[in-house]
Structure formats: C-alpha cells, structure tokens
N, CA, C and O atoms as a GROMACS GRO file, in nm:
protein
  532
    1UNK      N    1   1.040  -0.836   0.826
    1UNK     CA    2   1.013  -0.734   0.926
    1UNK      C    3   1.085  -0.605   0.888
    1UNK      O    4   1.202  -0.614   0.852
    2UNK      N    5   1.020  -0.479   0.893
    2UNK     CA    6   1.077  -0.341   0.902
    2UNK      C    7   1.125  -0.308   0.995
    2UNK      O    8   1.094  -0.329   1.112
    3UNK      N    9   1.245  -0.228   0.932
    3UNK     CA   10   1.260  -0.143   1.093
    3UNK      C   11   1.172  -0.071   1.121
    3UNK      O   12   1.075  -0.083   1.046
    4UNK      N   13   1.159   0.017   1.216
    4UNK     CA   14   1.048   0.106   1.285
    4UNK      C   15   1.164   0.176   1.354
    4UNK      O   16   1.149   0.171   1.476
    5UNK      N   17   1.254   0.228   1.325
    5UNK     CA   18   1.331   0.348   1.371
    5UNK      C   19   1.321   0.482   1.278
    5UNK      O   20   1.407   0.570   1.278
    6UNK      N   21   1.218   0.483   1.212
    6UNK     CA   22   1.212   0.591   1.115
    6UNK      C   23   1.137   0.712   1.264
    6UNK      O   24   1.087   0.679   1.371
    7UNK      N   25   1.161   0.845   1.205
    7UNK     CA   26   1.078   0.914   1.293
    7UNK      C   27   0.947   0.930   1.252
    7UNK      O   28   0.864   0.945   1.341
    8UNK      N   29   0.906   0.930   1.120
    8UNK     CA   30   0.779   0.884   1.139
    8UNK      C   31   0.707   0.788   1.084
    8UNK      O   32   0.629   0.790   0.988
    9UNK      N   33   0.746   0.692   1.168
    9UNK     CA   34   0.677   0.567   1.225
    9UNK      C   35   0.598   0.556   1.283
    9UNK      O   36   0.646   0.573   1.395
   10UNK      N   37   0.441   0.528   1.300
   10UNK     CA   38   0.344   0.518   1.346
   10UNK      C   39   0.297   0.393   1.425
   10UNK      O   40   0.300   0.413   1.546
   11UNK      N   41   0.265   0.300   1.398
   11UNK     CA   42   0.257   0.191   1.409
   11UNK      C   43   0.235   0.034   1.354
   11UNK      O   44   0.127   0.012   1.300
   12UNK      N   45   0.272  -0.009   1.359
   12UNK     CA   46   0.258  -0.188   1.268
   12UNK      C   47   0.122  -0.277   1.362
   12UNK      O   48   0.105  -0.290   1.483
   13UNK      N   49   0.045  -0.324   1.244
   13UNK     CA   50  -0.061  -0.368   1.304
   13UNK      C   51  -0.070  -0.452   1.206
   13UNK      O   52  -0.069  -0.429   1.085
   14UNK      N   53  -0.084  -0.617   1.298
   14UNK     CA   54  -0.102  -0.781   1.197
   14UNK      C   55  -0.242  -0.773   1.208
   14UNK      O   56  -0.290  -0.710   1.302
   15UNK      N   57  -0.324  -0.836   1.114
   15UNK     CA   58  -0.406  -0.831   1.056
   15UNK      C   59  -0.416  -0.986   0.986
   15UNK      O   60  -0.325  -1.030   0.916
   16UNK      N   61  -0.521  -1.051   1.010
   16UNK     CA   62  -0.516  -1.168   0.906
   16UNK      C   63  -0.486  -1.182   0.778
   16UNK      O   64  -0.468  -1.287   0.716
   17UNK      N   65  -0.479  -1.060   0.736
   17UNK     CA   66  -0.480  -1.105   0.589
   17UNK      C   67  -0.314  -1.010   0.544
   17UNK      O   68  -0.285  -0.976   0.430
   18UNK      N   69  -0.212  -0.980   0.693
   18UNK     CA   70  -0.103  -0.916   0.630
   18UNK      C   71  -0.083  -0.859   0.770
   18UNK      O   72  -0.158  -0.863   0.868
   19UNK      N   73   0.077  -0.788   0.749
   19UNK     CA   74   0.121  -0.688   0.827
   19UNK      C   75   0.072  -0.541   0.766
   19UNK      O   76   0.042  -0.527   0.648
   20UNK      N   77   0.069  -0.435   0.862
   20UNK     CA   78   0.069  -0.334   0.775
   20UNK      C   79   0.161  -0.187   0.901
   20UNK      O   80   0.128  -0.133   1.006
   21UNK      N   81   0.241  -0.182   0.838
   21UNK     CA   82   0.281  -0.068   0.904
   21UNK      C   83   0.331   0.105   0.844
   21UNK      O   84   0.415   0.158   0.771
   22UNK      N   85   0.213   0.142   0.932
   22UNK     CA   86   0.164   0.261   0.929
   22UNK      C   87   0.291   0.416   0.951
   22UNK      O   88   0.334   0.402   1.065
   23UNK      N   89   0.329   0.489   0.916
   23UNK     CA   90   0.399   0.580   0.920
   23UNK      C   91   0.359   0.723   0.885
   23UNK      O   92   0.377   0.707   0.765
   24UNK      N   93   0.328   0.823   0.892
   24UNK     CA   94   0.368   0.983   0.898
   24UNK      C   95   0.260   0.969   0.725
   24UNK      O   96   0.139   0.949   0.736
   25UNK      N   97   0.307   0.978   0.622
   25UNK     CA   98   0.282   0.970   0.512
   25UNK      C   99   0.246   0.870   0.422
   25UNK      O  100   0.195   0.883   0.311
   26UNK      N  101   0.291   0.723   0.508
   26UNK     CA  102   0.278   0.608   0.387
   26UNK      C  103   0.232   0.527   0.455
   26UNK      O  104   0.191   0.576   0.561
   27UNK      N  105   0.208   0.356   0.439
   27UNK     CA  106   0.147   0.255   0.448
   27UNK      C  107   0.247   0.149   0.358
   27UNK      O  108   0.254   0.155   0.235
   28UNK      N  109   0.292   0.092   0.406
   28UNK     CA  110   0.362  -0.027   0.400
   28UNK      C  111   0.284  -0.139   0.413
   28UNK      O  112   0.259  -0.160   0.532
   29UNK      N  113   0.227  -0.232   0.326
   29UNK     CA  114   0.119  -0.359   0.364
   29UNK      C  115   0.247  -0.473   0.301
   29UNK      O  116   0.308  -0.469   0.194
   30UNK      N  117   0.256  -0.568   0.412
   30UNK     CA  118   0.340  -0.698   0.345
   30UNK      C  119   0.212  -0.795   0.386
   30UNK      O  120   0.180  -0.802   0.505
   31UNK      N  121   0.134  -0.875   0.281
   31UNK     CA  122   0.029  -0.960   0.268
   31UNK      C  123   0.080  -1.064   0.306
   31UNK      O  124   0.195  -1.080   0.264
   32UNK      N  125   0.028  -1.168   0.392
   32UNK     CA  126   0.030  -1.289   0.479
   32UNK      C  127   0.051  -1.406   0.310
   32UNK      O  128  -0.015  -1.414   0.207
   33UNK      N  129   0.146  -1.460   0.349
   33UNK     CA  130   0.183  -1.629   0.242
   33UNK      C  131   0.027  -1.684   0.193
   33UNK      O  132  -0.062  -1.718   0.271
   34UNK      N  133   0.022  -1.683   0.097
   34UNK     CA  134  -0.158  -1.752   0.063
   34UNK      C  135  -0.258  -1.679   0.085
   34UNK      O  136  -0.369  -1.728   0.100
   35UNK      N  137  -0.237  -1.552   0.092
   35UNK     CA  138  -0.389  -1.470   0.152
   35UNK      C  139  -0.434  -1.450   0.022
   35UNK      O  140  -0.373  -1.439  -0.084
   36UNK      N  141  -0.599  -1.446   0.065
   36UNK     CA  142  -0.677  -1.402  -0.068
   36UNK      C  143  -0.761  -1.266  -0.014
   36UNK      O  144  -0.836  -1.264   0.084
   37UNK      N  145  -0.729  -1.157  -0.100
   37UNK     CA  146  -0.788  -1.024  -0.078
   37UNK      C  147  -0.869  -1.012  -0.128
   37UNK      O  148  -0.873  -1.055  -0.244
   38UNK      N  149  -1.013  -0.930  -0.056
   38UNK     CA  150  -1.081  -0.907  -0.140
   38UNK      C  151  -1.126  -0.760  -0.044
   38UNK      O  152  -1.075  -0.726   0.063
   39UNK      N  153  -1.253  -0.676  -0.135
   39UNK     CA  154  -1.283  -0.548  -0.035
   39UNK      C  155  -1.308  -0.598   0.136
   39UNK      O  156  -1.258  -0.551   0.237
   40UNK      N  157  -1.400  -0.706   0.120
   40UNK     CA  158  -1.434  -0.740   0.260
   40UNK      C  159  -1.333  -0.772   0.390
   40UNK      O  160  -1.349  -0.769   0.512
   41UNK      N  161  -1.239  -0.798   0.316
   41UNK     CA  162  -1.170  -0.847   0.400
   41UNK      C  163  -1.030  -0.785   0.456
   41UNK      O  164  -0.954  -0.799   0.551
   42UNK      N  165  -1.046  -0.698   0.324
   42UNK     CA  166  -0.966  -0.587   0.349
   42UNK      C  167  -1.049  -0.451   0.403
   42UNK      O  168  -0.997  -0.339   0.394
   43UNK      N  169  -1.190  -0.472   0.462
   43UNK     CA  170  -1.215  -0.386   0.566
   43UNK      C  171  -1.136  -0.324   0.707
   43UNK      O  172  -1.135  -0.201   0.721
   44UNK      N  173  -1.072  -0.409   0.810
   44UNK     CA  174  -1.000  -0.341   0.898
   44UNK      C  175  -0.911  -0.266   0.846
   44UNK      O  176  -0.900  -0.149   0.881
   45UNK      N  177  -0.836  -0.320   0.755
   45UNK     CA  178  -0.749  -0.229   0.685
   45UNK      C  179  -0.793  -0.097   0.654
   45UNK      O  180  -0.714  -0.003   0.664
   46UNK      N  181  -0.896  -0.081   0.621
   46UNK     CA  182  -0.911   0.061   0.560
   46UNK      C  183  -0.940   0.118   0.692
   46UNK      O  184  -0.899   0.231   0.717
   47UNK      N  185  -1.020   0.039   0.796
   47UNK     CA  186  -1.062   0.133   0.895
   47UNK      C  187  -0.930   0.206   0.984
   47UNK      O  188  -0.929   0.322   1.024
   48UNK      N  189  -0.847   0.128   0.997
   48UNK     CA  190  -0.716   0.180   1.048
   48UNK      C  191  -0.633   0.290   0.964
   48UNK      O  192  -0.564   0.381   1.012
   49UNK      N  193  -0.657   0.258   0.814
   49UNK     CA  194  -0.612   0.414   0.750
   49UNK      C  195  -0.695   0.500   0.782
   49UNK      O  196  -0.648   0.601   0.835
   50UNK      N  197  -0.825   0.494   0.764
   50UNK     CA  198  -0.922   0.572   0.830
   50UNK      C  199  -0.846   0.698   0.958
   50UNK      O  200  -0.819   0.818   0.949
   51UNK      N  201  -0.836   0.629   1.034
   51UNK     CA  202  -0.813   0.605   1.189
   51UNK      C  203  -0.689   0.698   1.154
   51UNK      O  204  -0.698   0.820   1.168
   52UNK      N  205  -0.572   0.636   1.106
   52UNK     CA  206  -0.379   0.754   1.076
   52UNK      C  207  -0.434   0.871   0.996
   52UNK      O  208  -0.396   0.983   1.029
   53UNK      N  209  -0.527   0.858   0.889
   53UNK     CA  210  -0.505   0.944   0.741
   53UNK      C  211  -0.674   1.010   0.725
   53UNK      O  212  -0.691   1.096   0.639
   54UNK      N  213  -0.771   0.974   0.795
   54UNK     CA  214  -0.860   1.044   0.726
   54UNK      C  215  -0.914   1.056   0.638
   54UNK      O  216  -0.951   0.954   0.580
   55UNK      N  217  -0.948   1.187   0.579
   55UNK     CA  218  -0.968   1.218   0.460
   55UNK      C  219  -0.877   1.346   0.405
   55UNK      O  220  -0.871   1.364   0.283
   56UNK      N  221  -0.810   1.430   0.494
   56UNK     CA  222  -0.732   1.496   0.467
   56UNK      C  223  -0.557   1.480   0.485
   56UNK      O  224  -0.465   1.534   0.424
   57UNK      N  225  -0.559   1.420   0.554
   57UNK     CA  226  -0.356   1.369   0.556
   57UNK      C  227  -0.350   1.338   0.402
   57UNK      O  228  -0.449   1.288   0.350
   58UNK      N  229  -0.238   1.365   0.328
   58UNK     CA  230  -0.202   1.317   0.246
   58UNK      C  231  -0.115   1.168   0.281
   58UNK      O  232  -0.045   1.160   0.382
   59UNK      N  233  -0.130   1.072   0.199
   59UNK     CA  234  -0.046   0.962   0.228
   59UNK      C  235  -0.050   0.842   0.101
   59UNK      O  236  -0.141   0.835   0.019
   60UNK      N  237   0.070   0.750   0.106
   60UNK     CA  238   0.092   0.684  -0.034
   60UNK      C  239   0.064   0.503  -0.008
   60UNK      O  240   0.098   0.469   0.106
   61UNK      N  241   0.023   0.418  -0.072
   61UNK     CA  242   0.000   0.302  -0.006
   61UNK      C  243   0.145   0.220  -0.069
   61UNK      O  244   0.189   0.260  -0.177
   62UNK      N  245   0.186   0.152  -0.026
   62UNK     CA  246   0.321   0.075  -0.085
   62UNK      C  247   0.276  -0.047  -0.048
   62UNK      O  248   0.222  -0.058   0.062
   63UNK      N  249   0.287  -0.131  -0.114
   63UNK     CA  250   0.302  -0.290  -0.097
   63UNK      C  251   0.390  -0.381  -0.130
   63UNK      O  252   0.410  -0.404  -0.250
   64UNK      N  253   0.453  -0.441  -0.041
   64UNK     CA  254   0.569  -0.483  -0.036
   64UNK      C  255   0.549  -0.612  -0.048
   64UNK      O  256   0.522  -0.681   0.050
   65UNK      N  257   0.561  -0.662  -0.178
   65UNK     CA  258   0.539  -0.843  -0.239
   65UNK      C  259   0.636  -0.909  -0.202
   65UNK      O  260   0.729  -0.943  -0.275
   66UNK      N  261   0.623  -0.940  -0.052
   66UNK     CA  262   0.712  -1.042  -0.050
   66UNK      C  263   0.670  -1.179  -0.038
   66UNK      O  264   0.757  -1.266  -0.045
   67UNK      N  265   0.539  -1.215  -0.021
   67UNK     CA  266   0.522  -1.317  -0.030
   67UNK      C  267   0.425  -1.330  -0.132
   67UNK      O  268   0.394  -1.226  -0.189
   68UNK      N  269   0.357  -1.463  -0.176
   68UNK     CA  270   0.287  -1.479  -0.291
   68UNK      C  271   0.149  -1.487  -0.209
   68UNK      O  272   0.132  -1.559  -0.111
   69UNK      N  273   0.030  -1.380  -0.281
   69UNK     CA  274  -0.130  -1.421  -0.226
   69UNK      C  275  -0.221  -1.326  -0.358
   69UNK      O  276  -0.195  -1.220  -0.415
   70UNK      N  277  -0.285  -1.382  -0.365
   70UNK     CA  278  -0.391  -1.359  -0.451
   70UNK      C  279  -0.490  -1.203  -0.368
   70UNK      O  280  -0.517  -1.191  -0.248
   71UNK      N  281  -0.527  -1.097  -0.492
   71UNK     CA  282  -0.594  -0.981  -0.474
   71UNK      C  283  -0.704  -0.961  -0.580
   71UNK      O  284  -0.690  -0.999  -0.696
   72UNK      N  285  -0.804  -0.906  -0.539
   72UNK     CA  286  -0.925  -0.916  -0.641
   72UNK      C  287  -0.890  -0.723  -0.632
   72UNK      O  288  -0.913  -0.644  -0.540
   73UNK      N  289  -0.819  -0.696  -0.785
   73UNK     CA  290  -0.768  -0.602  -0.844
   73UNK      C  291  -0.896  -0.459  -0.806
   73UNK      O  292  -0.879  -0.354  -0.744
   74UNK      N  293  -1.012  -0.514  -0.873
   74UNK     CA  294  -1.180  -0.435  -0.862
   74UNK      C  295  -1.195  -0.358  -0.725
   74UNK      O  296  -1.284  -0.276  -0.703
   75UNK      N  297  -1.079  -0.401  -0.620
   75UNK     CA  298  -1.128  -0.353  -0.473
   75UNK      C  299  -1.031  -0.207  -0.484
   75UNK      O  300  -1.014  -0.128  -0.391
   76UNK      N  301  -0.974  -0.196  -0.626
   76UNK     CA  302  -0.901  -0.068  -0.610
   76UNK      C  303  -1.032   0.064  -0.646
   76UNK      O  304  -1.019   0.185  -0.627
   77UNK      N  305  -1.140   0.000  -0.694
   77UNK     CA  306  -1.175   0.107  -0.770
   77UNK      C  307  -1.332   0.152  -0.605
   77UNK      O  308  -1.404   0.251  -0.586
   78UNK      N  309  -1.317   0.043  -0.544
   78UNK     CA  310  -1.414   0.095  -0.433
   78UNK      C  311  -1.358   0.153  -0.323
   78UNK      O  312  -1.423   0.235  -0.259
   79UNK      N  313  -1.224   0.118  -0.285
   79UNK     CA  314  -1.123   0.212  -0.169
   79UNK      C  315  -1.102   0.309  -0.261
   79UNK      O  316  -1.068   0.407  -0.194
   80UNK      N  317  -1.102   0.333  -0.348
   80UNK     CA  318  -1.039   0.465  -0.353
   80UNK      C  319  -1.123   0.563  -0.335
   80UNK      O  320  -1.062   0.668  -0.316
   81UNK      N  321  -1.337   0.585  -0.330
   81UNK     CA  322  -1.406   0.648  -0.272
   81UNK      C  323  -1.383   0.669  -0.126
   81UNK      O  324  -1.428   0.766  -0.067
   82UNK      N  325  -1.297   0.557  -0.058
   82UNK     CA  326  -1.283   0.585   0.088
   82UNK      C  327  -1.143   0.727   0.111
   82UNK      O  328  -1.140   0.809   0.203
   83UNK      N  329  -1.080   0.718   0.039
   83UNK     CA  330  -0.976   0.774   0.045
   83UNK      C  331  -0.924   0.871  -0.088
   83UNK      O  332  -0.851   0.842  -0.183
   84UNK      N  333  -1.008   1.022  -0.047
   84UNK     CA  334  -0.977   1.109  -0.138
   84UNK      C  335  -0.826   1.150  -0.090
   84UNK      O  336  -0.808   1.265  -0.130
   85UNK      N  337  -0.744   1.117  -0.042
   85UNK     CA  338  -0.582   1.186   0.012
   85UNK      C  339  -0.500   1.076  -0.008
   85UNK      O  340  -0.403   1.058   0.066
   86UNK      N  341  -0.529   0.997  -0.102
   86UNK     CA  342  -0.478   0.896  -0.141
   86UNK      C  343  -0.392   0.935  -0.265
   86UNK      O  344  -0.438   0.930  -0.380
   87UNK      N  345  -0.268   0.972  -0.238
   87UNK     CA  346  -0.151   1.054  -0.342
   87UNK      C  347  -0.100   0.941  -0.437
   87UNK      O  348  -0.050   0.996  -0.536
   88UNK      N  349  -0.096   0.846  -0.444
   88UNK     CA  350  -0.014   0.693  -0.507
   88UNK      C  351  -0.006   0.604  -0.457
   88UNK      O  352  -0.021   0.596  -0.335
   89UNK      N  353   0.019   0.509  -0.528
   89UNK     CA  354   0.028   0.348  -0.514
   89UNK      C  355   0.191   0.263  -0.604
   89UNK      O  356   0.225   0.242  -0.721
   90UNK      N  357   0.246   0.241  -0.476
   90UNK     CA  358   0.370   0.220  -0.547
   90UNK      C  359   0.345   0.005  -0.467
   90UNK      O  360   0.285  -0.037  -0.368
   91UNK      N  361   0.423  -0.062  -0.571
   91UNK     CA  362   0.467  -0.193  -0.545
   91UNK      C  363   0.594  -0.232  -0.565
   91UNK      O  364   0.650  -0.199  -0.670
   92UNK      N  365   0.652  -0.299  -0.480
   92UNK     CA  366   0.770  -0.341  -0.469
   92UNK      C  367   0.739  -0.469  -0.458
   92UNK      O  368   0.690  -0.538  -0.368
   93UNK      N  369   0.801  -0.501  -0.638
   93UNK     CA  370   0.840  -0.682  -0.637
   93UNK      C  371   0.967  -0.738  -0.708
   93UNK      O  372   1.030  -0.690  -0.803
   94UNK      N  373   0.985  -0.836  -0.645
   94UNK     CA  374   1.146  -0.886  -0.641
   94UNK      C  375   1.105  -1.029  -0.724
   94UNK      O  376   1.140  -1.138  -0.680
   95UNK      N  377   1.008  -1.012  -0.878
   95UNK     CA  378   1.047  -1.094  -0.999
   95UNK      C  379   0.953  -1.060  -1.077
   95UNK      O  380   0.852  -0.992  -1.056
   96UNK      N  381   1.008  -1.133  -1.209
   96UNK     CA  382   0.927  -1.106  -1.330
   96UNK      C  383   0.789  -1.086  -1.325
   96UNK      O  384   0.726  -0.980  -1.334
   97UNK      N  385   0.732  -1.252  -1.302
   97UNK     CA  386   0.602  -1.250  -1.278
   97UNK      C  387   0.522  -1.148  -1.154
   97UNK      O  388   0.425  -1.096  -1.208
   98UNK      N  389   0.530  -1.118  -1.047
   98UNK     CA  390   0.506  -1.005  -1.001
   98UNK      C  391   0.496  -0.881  -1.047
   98UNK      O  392   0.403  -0.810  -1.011
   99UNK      N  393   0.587  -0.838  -1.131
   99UNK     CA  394   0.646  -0.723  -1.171
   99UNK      C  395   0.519  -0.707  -1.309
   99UNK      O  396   0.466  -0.598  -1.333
  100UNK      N  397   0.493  -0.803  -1.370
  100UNK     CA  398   0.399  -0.793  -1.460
  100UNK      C  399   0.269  -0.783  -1.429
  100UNK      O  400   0.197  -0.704  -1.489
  101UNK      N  401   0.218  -0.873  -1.320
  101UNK     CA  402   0.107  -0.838  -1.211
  101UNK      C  403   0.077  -0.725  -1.182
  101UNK      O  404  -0.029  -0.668  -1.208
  102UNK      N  405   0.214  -0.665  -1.098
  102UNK     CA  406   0.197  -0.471  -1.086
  102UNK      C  407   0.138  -0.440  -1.201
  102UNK      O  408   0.021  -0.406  -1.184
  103UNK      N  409   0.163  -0.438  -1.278
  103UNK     CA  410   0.190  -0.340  -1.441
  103UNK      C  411   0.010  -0.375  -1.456
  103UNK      O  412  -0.079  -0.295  -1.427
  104UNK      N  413  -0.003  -0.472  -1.491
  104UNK     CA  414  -0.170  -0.515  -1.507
  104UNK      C  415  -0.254  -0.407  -1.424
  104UNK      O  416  -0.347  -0.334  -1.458
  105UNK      N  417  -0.185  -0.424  -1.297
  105UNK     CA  418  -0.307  -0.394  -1.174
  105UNK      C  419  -0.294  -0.214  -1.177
  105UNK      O  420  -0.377  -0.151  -1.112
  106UNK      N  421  -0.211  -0.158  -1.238
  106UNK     CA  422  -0.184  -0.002  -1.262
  106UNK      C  423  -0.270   0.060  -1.303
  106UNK      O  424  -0.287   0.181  -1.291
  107UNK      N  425  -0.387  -0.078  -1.400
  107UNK     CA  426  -0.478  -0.014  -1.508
  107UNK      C  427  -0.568   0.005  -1.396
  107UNK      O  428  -0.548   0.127  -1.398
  108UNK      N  429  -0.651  -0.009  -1.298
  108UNK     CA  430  -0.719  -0.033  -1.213
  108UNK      C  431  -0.760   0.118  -1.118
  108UNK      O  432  -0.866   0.157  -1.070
  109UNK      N  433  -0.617   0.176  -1.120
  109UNK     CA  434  -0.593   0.269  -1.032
  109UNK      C  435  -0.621   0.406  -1.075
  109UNK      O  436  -0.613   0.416  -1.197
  110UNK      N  437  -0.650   0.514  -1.015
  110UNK     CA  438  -0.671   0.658  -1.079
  110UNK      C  439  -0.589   0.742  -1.034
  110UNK      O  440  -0.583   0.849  -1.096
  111UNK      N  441  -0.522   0.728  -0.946
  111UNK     CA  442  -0.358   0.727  -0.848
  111UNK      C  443  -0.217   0.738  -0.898
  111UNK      O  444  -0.186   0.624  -0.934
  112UNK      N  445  -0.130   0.810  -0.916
  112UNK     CA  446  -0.005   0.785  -0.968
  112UNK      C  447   0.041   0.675  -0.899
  112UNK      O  448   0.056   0.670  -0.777
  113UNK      N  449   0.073   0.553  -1.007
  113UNK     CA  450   0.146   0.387  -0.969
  113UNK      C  451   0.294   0.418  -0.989
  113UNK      O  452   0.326   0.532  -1.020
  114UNK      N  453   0.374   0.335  -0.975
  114UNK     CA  454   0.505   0.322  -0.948
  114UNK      C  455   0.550   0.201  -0.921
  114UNK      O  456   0.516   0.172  -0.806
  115UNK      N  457   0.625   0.092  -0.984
  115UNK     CA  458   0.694  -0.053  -0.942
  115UNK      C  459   0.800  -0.036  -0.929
  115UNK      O  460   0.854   0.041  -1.008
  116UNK      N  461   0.860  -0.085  -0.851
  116UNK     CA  462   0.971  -0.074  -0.764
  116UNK      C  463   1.034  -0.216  -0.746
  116UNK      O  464   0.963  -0.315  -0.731
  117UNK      N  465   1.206  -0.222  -0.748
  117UNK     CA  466   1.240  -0.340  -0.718
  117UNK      C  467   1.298  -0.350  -0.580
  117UNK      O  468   1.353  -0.450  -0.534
  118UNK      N  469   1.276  -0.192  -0.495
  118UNK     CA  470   1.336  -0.268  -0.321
  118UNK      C  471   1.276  -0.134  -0.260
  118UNK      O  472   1.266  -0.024  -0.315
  119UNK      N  473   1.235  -0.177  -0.113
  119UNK     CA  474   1.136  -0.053  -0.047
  119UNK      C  475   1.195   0.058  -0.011
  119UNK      O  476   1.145   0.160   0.037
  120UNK      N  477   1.347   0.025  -0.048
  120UNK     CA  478   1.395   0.199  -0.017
  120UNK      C  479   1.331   0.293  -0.130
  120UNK      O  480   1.249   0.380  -0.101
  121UNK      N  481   1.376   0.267  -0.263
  121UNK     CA  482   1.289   0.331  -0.383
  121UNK      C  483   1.171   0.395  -0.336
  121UNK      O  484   1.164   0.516  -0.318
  122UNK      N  485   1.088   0.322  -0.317
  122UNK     CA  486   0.911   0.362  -0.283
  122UNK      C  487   0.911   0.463  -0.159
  122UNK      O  488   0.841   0.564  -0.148
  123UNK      N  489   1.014   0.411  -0.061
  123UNK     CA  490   0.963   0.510   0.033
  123UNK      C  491   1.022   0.641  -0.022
  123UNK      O  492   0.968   0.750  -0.004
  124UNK      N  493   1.117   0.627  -0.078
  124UNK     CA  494   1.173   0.809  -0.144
  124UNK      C  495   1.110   0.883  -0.234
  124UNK      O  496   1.138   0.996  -0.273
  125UNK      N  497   0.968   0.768  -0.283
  125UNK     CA  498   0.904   0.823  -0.400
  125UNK      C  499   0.767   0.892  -0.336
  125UNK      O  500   0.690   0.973  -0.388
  126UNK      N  501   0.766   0.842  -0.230
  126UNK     CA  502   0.626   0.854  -0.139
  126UNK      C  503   0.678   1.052  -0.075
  126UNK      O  504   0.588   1.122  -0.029
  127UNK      N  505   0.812   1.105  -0.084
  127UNK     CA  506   0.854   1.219  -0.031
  127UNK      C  507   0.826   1.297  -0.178
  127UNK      O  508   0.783   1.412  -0.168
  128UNK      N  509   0.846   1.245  -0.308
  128UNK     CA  510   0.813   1.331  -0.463
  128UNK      C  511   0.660   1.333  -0.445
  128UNK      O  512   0.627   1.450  -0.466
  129UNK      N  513   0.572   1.273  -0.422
  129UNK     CA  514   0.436   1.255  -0.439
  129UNK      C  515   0.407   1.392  -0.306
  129UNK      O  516   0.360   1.501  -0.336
  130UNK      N  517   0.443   1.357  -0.178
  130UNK     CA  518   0.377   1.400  -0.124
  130UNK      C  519   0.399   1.594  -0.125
  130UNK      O  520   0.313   1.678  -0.101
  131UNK      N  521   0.564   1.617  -0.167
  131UNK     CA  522   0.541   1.780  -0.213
  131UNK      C  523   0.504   1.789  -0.317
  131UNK      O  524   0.485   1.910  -0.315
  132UNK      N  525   0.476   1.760  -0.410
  132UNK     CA  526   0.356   1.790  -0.561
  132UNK      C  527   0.210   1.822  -0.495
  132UNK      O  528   0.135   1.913  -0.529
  133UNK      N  529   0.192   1.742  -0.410
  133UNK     CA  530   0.017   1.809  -0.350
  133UNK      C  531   0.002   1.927  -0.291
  133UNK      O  532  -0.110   1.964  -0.256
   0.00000   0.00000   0.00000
C-alpha cells in the first residue's frame, strides 16, 4: 500500500487485474499476484487515465513490480495511440529477473523508459520528464 499523503494525490482505484493509484502527473499500477495482462483487460485502466489525463495533461506511467504476473508486452504499442501525453514509462523492480524483463520490455516502448530499484527514484524522475515537455 502507498501512502496517499502526497498533495497530488488523486485517487487509488482496485481493479481486477491491480491497484492503480492515480496522482497530479503519474500513475502508479501495482498488478494483482498472478494477473495476466493483456490490452483487453487492461481496458478500465486506460479508461480511468482517460478520465485524470486526457489527451493533454502531461503524465508518466510507473509500475511498481511487486508482485509476480504475466503482461503481453504488444499492448504497449496499442495504448500508446490512446495516450499522446504520455511523457515515460519508468519500472520499479526489486530483482534480477524482473529487472531484465524491464530492459526487454523498453524495446516495445516509444516513451522515455527508466528501471528503477525503489518508487521514490521513479517518482523524482516523473518531476525531470515532466519539465522537459
């Protein structure tokens, strides 16, 4: 669980396939133990960025691996038509094998990526991304 004493903090919304909590600039997704992602199913999800970010907010997606679930990588290259204000994609994972996963899934993206080993990192990187735009 996050705190949510940031000031901008938006809101946290569970989702079958994960938590995701929403803030000012970023997106924090921690994926549910065993979930399998795919575009479809990661539909509400987008509709709720939709919903904070638009098409004009700038904002960064972070994903926070803390638990182990399977992602069909290919769903990076169809969200990202949903989301032209989509500044980066940072992951935060705490081991090897993860950490090499990130690195794979970087190729995927058209987005400045970033791996990270703890979510303070990412969220300070999500403040470099967002004054460069």
């Amino acid at each position: 669980m996050l705190p949510n004493n940031s000031n901008n903090f938006i809101r946290t919304h569970e989702l079958d396939i994960g938590s995701f909590h929403f803030h000012k600039n970023y997106l924090i997704s921690e994926m549910s133990e065993g979930a399998s992602v795919d575009y479809d199913k990661a539909t509400k999800l987008f509709l709720l960025a939709k919903e904070y970010y638009g098409t004009n907010i700038p904002f960064v997606y972070i994903t926070n691996r803390i638990n182990s679930y399977s992602f069909e990588p290919t769903t990076h290259f169809k969200s990202a038509k949903l989301f032209p204000n989509l500044k980066g994609y940072g992951v935060v994972t705490y081991d090897a094998i993860n950490n090499k996963i990130a690195a794979l899934e970087q190729s995927f993206l058209n987005v400045p990526t970033k791996i990270f080993d703890n979510l303070k990192d990412a969220i300070l990187w999500v403040d470099e991304l967002i004054m460069l735009d």
